[in-house]
Structures are given as structure tokens and as C-alpha cells.
C-alpha positions as CSV (number, residue, x, y, z in Angstrom):
1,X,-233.2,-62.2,154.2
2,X,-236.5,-61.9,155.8
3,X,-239.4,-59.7,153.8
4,X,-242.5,-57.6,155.5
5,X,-245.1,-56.5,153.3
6,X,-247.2,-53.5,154.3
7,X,-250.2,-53.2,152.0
8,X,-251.4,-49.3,152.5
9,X,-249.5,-46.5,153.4
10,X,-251.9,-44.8,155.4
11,X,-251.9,-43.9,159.1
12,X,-251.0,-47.3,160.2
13,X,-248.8,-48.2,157.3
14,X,-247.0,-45.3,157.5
15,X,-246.4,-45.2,161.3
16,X,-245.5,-49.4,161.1
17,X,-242.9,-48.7,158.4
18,X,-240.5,-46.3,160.3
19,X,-241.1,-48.6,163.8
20,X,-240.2,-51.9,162.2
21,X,-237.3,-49.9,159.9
22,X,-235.8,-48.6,163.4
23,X,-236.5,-52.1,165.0
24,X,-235.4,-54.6,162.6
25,X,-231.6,-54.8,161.3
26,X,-231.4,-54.2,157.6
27,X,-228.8,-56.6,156.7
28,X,-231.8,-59.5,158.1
29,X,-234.8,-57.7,156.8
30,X,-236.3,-56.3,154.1
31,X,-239.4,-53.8,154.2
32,X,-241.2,-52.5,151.0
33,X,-244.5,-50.7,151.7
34,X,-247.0,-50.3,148.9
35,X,-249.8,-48.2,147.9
36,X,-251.6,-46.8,145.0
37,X,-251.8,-43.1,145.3
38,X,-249.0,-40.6,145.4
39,X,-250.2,-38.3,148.0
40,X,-250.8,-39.0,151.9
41,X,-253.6,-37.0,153.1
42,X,-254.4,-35.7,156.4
43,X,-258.0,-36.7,156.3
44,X,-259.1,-35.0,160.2
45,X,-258.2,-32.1,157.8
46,X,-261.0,-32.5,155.0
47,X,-263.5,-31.8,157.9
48,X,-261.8,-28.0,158.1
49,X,-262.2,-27.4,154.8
50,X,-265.6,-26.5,153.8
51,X,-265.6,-24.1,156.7
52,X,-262.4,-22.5,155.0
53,X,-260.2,-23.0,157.8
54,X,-258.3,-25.1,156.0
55,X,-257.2,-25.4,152.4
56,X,-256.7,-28.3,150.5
57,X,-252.7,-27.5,150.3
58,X,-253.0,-28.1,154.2
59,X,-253.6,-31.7,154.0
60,X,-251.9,-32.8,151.6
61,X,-248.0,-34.0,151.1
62,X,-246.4,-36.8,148.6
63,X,-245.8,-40.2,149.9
64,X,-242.8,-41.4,148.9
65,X,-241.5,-38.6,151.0
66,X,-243.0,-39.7,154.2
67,X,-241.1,-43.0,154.3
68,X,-237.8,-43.8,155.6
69,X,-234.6,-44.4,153.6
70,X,-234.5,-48.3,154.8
71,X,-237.8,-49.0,153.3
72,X,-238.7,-49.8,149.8
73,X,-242.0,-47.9,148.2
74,X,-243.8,-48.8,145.2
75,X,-246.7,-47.3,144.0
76,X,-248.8,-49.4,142.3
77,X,-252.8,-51.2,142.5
78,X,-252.9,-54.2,144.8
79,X,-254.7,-57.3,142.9
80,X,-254.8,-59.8,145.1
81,X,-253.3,-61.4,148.4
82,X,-252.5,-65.5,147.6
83,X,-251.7,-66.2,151.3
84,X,-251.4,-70.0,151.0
85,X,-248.2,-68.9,148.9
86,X,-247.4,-65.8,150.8
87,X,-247.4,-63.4,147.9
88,X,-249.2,-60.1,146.6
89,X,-250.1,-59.8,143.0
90,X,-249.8,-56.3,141.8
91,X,-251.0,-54.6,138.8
92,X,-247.9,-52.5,138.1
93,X,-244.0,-53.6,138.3
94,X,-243.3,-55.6,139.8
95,X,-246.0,-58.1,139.3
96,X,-245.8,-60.1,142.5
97,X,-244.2,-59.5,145.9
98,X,-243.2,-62.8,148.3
99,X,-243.4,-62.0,152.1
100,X,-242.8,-63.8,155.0
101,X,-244.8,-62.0,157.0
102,X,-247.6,-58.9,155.7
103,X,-249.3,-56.2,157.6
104,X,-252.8,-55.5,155.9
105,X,-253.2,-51.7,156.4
106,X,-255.3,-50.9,153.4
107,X,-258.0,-48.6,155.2
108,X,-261.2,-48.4,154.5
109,X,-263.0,-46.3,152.1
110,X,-266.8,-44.6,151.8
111,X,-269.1,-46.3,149.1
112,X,-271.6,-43.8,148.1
113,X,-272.5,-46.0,144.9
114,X,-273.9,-48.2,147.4
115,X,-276.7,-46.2,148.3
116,X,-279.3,-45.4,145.3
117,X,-279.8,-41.9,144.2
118,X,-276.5,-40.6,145.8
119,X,-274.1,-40.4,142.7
120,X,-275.3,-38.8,139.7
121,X,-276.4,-35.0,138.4
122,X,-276.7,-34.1,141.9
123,X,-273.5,-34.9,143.1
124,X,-271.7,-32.4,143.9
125,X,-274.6,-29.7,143.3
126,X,-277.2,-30.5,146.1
127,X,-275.6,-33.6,147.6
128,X,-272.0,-33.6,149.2
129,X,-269.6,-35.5,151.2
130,X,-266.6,-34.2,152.8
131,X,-265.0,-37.7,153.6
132,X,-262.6,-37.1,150.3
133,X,-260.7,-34.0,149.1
134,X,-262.9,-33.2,146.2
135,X,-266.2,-33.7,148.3
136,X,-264.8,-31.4,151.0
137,X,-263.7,-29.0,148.3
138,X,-266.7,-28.9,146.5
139,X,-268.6,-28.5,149.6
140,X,-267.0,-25.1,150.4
141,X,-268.0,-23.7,147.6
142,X,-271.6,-25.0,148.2
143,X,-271.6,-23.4,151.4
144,X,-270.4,-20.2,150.7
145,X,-273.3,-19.8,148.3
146,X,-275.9,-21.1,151.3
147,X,-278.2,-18.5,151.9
148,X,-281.2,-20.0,153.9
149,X,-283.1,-23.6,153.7
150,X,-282.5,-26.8,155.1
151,X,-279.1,-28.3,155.9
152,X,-279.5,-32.4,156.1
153,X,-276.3,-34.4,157.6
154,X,-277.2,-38.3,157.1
155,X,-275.0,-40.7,158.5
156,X,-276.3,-43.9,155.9
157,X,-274.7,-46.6,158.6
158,X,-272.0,-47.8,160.2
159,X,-269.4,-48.2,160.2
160,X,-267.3,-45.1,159.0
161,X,-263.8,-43.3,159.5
162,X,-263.6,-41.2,162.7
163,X,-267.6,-41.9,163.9
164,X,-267.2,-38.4,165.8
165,X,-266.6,-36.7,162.4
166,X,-270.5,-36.3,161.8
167,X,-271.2,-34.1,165.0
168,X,-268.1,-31.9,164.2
169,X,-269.5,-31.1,161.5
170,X,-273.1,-30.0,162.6
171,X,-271.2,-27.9,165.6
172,X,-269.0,-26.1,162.7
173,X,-272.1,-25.8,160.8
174,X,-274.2,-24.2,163.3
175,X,-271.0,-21.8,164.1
176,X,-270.5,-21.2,160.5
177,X,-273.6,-19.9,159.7
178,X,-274.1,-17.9,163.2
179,X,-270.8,-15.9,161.4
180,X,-272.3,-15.5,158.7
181,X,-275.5,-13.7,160.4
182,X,-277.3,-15.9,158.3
183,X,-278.5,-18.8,161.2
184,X,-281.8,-17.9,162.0
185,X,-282.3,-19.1,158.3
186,X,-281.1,-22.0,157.9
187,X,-282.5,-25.3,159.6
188,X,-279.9,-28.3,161.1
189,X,-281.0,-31.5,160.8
190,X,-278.9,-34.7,161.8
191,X,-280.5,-37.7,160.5
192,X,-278.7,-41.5,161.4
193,X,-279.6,-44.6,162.3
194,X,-278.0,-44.2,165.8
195,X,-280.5,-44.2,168.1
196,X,-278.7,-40.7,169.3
197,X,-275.9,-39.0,169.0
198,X,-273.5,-41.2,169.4
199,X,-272.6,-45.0,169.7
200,X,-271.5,-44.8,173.5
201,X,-274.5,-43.7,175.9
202,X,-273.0,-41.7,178.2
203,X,-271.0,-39.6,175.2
204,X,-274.6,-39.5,173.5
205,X,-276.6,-38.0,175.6
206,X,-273.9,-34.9,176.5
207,X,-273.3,-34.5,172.7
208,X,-277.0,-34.7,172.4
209,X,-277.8,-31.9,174.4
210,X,-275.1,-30.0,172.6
211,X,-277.2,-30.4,169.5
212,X,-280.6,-30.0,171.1
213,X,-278.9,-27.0,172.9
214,X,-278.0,-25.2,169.6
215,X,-281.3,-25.9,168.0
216,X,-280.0,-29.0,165.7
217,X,-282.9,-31.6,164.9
218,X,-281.9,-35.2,165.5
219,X,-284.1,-38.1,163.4
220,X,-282.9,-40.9,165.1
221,X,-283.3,-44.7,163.9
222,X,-283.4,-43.6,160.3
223,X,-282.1,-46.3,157.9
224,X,-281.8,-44.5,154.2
225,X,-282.7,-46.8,151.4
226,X,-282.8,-44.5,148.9
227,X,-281.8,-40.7,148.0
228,X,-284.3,-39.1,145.5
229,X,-282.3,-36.1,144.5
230,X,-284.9,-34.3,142.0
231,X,-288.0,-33.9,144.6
232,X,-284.7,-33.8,147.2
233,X,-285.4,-36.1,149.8
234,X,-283.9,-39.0,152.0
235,X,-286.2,-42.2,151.7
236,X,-286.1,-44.8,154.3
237,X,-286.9,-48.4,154.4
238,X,-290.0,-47.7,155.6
239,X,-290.9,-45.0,153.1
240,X,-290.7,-42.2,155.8
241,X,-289.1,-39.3,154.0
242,X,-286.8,-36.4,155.1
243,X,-286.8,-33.3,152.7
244,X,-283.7,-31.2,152.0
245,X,-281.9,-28.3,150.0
246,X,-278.8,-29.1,150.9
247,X,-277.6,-32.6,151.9
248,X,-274.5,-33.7,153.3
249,X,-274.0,-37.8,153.1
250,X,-271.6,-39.5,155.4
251,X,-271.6,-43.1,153.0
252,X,-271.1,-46.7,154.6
253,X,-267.5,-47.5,154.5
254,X,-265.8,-50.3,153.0
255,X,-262.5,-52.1,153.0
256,X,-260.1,-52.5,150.2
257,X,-261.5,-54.3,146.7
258,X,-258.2,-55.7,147.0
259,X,-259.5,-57.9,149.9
260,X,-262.9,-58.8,148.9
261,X,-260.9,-60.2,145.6
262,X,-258.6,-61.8,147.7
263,X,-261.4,-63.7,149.3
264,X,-259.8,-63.1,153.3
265,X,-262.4,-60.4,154.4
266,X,-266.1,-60.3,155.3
267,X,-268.8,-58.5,153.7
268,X,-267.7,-54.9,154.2
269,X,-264.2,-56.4,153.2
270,X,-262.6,-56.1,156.2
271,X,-260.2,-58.7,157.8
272,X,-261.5,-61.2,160.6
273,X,-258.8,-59.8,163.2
274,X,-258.2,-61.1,166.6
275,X,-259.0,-57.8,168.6
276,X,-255.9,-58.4,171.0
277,X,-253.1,-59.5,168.9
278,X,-254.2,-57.7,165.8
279,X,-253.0,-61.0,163.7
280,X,-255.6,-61.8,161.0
281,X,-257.7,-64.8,162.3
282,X,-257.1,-67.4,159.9
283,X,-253.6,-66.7,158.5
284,X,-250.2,-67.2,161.7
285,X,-248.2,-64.4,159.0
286,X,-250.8,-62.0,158.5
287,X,-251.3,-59.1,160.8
288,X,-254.0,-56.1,160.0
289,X,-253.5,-52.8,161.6
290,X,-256.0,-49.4,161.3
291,X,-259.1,-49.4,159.4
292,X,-259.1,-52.4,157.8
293,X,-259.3,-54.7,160.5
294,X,-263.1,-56.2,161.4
295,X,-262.2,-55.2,165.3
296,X,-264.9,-53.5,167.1
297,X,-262.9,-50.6,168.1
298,X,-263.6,-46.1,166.0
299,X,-262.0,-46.8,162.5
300,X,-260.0,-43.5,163.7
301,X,-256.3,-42.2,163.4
302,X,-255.8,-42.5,166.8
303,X,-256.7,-46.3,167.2
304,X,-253.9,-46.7,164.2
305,X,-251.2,-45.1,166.4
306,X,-252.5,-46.9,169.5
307,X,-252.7,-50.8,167.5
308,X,-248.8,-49.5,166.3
309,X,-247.9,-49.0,169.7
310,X,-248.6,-52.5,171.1
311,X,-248.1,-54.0,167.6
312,X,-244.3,-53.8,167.1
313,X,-243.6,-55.1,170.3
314,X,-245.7,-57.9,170.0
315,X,-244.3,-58.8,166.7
316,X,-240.8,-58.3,167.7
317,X,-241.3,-61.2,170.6
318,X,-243.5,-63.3,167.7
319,X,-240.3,-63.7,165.2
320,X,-238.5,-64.6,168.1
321,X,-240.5,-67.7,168.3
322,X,-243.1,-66.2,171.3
323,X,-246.7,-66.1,172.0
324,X,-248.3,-63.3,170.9
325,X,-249.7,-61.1,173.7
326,X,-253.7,-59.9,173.9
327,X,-252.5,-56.2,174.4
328,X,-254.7,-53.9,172.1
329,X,-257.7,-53.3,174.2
330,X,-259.1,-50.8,172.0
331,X,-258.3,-47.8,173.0
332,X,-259.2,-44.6,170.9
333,X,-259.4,-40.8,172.2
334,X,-261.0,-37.9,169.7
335,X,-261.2,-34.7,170.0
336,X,-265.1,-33.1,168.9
337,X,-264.6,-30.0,167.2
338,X,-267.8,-28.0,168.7
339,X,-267.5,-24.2,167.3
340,X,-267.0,-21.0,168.7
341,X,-262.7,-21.9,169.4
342,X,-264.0,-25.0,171.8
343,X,-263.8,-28.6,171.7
344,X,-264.5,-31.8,173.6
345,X,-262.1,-34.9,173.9
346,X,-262.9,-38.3,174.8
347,X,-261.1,-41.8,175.9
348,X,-262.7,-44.8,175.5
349,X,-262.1,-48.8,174.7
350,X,-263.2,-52.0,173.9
351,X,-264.9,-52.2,177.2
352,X,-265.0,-48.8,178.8
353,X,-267.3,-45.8,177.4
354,X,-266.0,-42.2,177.3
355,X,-266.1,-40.7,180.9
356,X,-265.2,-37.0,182.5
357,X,-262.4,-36.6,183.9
358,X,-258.5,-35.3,182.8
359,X,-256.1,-36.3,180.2
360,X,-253.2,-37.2,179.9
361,X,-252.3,-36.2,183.3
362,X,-254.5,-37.0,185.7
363,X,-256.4,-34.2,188.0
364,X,-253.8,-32.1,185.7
365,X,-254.5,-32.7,182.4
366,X,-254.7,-30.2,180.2
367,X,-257.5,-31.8,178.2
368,X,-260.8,-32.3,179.7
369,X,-262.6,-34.9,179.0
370,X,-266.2,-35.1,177.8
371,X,-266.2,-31.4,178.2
372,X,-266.2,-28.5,176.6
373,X,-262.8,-26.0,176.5
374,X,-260.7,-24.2,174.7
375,X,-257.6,-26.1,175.1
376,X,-259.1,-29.1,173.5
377,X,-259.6,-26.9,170.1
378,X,-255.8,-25.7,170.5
379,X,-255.3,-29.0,170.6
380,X,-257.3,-30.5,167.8
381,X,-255.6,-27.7,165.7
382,X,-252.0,-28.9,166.9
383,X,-252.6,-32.4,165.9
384,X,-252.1,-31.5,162.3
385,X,-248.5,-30.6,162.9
386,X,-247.4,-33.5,165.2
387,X,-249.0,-35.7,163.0
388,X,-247.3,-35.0,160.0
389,X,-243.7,-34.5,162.2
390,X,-244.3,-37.1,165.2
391,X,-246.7,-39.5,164.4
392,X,-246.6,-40.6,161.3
393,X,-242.6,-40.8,161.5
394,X,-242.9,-43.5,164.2
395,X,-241.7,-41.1,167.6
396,X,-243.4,-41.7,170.6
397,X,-246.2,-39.9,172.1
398,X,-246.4,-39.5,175.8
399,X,-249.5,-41.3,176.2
400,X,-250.1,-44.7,177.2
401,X,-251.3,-47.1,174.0
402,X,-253.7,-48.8,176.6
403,X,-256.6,-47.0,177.7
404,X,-256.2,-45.8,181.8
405,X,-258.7,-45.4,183.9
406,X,-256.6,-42.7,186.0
407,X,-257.8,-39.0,186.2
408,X,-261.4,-40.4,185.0
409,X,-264.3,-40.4,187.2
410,X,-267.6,-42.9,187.1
């Protein structure tokens, strides 16, 4: 009997484990997935919560649950991968896994310790993220107690989950506080190293003029080298300094520990992936799937379901003794939560920015794209059920896994 590894039961690792459970014939293969924390979270969610649209209960549901019957779970730490004798040193029972073939779908995960002045007494108090549960948490409490001063979002670098995730949540803030009555007190102020709003040009200067538009200040080109939380300012590595009351840190993100000890990934520890195949670069059984690949495409949930797509097909010729195919090309869509029961949604890949136009049906849509509308929040908001009962249980979407240029216009 044959044995696939997953390493992460995330997104990807979730979605790869019912696909290759429903694909592969259980008397020939074994599937075991593994991963260290009980609970699968719906992080899109965590975003929602320090507005108090969502609770924590929301986005939140055990693991174990979430798999299928045909595939083994263990919950346990992840030591290191020994690829040149395809096996996984774990540091619960049992101690090592064999594989003949492993999927590397460990995620990636946001450092703040790598920034000085971020973690300590102020954490939590005057300095918040809401890329974790307890951030997110913590930050709705914060903001219910904001009165008036300055709000400061800083994007520290990239790369990060969902790269869209920072504007959302400088539109919710600005809509938050206007419900409040409380918004000609407070002052907005985005501060990245981007040199606008967004990485793609054509989606950064439309969600630019959102921001500009709703009187939220951009500081552009601003690379943080420090956080000095008792005077309760951003410094920069050119001593430039932004001053704030409240500040909201999106931290660089990492890959697993578990790679960088493993000695496979690069300096971020994340795994040199061929962008196409999705099969790691140096190793012929080793394939890496969401977040944790090095590929240039959004470290988002939507890319996960998109690699899975053209993954399992791939790898169902590749045990057959075929070439692997160059068939990811990318392709991510987000929606932009923007306030005020609207939202924008764009569709992008590898080679082609985020245009106008209609999705998934195109000149029918419903979703417009790189647009504001009410049917792209309705949207945004259904996601969290057909992710938990589509997605991440392997059914198929009806949308195409590579990017089409149909319904869009130049």
C-alpha cells in the first residue's frame, strides 16, 4: 500500500484530503493528514470580528471533524521533514511517518516578534492584530472603548495572508466609526510599504480613491524598523516617525518552523515551488499547496481551492507514470469588504491584474468586478457557509480553477 502525507490541515490540506480520499482506492492507498491544533478556523472571519459582526464561535469548528472517514488524522507538532528518506519526524505518537509521496500545506503564519517593539506591555492594550483569534478578539474590545484619536493600520511587509485583508479593514473602520457618530473624531491612517494601495496598479489606484474618497491618509513607501510603544510611534528605517493611539499591525508572515528546521525552504520558510505544477523544486515526491509555497501568486483561501483544483488531476496522471502539466496559473479572486453593506471583487493571475468586468458569468455575472455593489457583500457574507459545507469538503465550485479572461474588459 501506497502512503500520502499531508502536512497542515488548513485550507489546502483540508480540501486535498477529501479530493485524493474520493480519487484514490482505499485498498491501494493510505492517506493520514496531520496537524497541531484541534480547531480549523475560518480566518476571512477574524476580520468581522472586531467590528462585532462576527463572534469568535462563528469561525471556529474542531478538526478532526472536518475530515473524511477514509483518512487518518493525527494531531501532533511536526519536527522535521527527512526527504532523502521520505519520512516526517513528529513530536507526538507516532514518532515518524514514511510517505511515498507528501503534500506540504503548512500555511504560513504572522511573526510579530520579528519586528522590535511590537510584543510586550503594549500588546494587546495600544497595539493589535487581527490576523489571529485572540488579536481579533482583543481588538473588539479596544474598539468599543475608542472614543477619538488616531487609528494607525501598518502593513510591516510582504508577504501576508489575504494581501486585500488590510483595506477591508480601514473601509469597516471608517464605517464603524461613522455608526458610532463618533468619525469626525477619529483620524485613519494606512501606513505600508506599497507604494499605494495595493500590489496590482490598476486595483491600487480604484482602491486608492476609495481611501482618499473617505478621508483615509495613505503613507506610502514606509518600511517599519521599529515600534516604540511608550511615546506610541512607528519608526522607520530612515528615522521618519508616524505617531499613534491606537495601532493596528499586519506582521510579516512566515512559513512553518517545521520547514526552516527541515532545511527545504527559503528565508521566510517557504518551499521553492514550481509555480505550474505546484511540485516542490528540488524533491520529484514532494508537492506544496496554499500558503506555504514560495509561488508568486495572494497567499489567500481562494488560491488554495484554485492550486486543489488543478492539483489532483495532475497528480492523478503523475502516479500513473505522466508528465506533470504547468496548469496553476495563479489565479486568485477576493472579495474587499468596503462598508456601508457593499463590496468589491477582483480576479487576477500570475500574469493578468484585476480588471472590470463580470463574474462568473460573463456580461451576467452577478459579481462585478473592481466595483463597488451590494451583491459582492451578500456574497462575501455567504462564503462563510459554503466554505465550511462546499469547499473545504472537496465539492466543486462552478468556477473555472484557471483564471478567464471572458466577461472582463481592458
Amino acid at each position: 500500500m501506497k502512503h500520502v502525507v499531508i502536512l497542515g490541515g488548513g485550507t489546502a490540506g483540508t480540501m486535498v484530503a477529501h479530493r485524493l480520499a474520493e480519487a484514490l482506492p482505499s485498498r491501494e492507498w493510505a492517506l493520514t493528514v496531520v496537524d497541531q491544533d484541534p480547531v480549523h478556523y475560518y480566518q476571512p472571519g477574524f476580520l468581522f470580528i472586531p467590528f462585532g459582526i462576527y463572534t469568535p464561535r462563528d469561525v471556529v469548528k474542531p478538526r478532526k471533524a472536518l475530515f473524511p472517514p477514509e483518512v487518518r488524522y493525527i494531531q501532533s507538532e511536526i519536527e522535521a521533514i527527512e526527504p532523502d528518506k521520505n519520512r516526517v519526524h513528529l513530536r507526538g505518537e507516532p514518532r515518524t511517518l514514511s510517505y511515498d509521496f507528501l503534500i506540504i500545506a503548512t500555511g504560513s503564519h504572522p511573526r510579530p516578534d520579528e519586528t522590535p517593539g511590537l510584543l510586550g506591555d503594549a500588546w494587546h492594550k495600544t497595539i493589535f492584530d487581527f490576523y489571529t483569534l485572540e488579536g481579533a478578539t482583543a481588538l473588539h474590545r479596544a474598539l468599543e472603548r475608542f472614543e477619538k484619536g488616531r487609528l494607525v493600520l501598518n502593513l510591516v511587509d510582504m508577504p501576508i495572508k489575504c494581501p486585500v485583508a488590510p483595506l477591508e479593514f480601514l473601509f469597516l473602520a471608517d464605517w464603524y466609526f461613522h455608526e458610532r457618530g463618533i468619525r469626525q473624531n477619529v483620524e485613519i491612517v494606512y501606513v505600508t510599504p506599497l507604494p499605494g494601495a495595493f500590489t496590482k496598479p490598476r486595483a491600487s489606484q480604484v482602491l486608492g480613491g476609495v481611501l482618499e474618497e473617505r478621508n483615509i491618509r495613505i503613507v506610502p513607501e514606509f518600511y517599519v524598523e521599529r515600534v516604540d510603544p511608550e511615546k506610541k510611534v512607528l519608526i522607520s528605517y530612515e528615522e521618519e516617525e508616524v505617531p499613534f493611539d491606537l495601532l493596528v499591525t499586519v506582521p510579516i508572515h512566515y512559513g512553518s518552523e517545521a520547514i526552516k528546521r527541515s532545511g527545504i525552504g527559503d528565508e521566510l520558510n517557504y518551499v521553492p515551488t514550481d509555480k505550474h505544477t505546484l511540485k516542490a523544486r528540488e524533491f520529484d515526491n514532494i508537492f506544496v499547496l496554499g500558503d506555504a509555497t514560495d509561488t508568486p501568486a495572494s497567499k489567500a483561501g481562494s488560491v488554495a481551492h484554485f492550486m486543489v483544483d488543478v492539483f489532483v488531476p495532475n497528480f492523478l496522471r503523475y502516479i500513473e507514470g505522466l508528465d506533470l502539466l504547468p496548469t496553476f496559473d495563479g489565479h486568485s479572486n477576493c472579495y474587499i469588504e468596503s462598508g456601508f453593506g457593499k463590496a468589491f471583487l477582483i480576479d487576477f493571475n500570475y500574469e493578468t491584474e484585476p480588471l472590470p468586468g463580470m463574474y462568473p458569468l460573463p456580461g451576467v455575472g452577478p459579481f462585478s468586478l473592481l466595483q463597488e455593489s451590494r451583491i459582492n457583500h451578500w456574497g462575501k457574507l455567504l462564503f462563510r457557509w459554503i466554505y465550511w459545507h462546499v469547499l473545504l469538503k472537496g465539492k466543486h465550485l462552478p468556477v473555472p480553477a484557471r483564471m478567464s479572461m471572458a466577461g472582463k474588459w481592458a
